[in-house]
Structure formats: C-alpha cells, structure tokens
N, C-alpha and C positions, 0 to 999 in steps of 0.2 A: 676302067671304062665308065662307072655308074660316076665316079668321082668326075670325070671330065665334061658327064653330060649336066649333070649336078650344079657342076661349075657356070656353063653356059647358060644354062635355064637363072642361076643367079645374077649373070651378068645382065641378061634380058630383064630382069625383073629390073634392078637397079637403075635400067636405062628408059623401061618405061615409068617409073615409078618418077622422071626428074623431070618427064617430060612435062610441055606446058597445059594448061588447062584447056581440056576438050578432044586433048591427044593423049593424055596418060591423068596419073595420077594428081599431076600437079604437087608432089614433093618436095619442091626444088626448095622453096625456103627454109623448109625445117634440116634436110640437109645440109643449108650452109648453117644452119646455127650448130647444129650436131656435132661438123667439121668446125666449127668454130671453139667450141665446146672442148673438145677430146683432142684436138692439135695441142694445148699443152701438156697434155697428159700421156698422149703419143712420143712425145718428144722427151719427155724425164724417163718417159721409158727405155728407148732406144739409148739415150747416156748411158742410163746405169747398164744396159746391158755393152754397150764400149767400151765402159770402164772396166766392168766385171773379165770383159776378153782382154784389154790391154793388161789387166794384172794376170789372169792367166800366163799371156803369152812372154812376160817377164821372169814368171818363174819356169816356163819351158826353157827360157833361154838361159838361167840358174843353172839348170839340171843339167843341159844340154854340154854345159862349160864344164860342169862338175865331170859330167864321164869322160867328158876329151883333156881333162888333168890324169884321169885314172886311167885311161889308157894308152899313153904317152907315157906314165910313171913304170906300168906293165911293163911296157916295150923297154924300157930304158931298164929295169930291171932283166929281163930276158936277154938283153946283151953283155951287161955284168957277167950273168951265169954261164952265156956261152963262151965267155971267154975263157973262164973258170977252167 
C-alpha cells in the first residue's frame, strides 16, 4: 500500500516538475536532455540483458532435450526388462 501511494506521489511530481513555467517547475528541457542522455545507455542495457535471457533460454532448451533422450532411453529400457 505505502508502495502504491509512494508511486503516485512520484508520478505527480514528475508531472508537475515538466510542466510549463508558472504552472510547475519548468523541467521540461533538462528532462529531454537527461532522456536524451541515458536513451543510449537504457538501450545497451536492455540488449545485454536479451542477450543474457536468449542464452539462458538456449541452454533450458539443452537440458530440456537432454532429459526427454533420458527418459525415452528409461522407458525403452523398462520394456526390454519387461519383457525379460
């Protein structure tokens, strides 16, 4: 709950802080420099963490291949024995 109010009192701020001079802070230009600024930096972030997940989800799929050969080999052995 302190988190959600937290949150909107941030939003408020944000939105008086861009507003134009004589109604807020008047921010608005350092904001877009700021966003101008940190947009490449946002961005090489967000790759490397896509990258970081797509090799993740590579080697799930590794592993995942790996137990459905071991348990298909299982099974094909447990028919062997039954037959025994």
């Amino acid at each position: 709950m302190v988190s959600l109010i937290v949150g909107i009192l941030m939003i408020a701020f944000c939105v008086f802080a861009c507003l134009p001079a004589g109604m807020g802070l008047a921010w608005s230009a350092e904001v877009i420099a700021f966003l101008k600024g940190a947009s490449p930096v946002f961005a090489a972030f967000i790759g490397l963490i896509a990258v970081l997940i797509g090799l993740a989800d590579i080697k799930d799929k590794k592993e995942a291949k790996k137990e459905e050969l071991a348990a298909e080999k299982a099974e094909k052995q447990q028919k062997i024995n039954a037959e025994k």
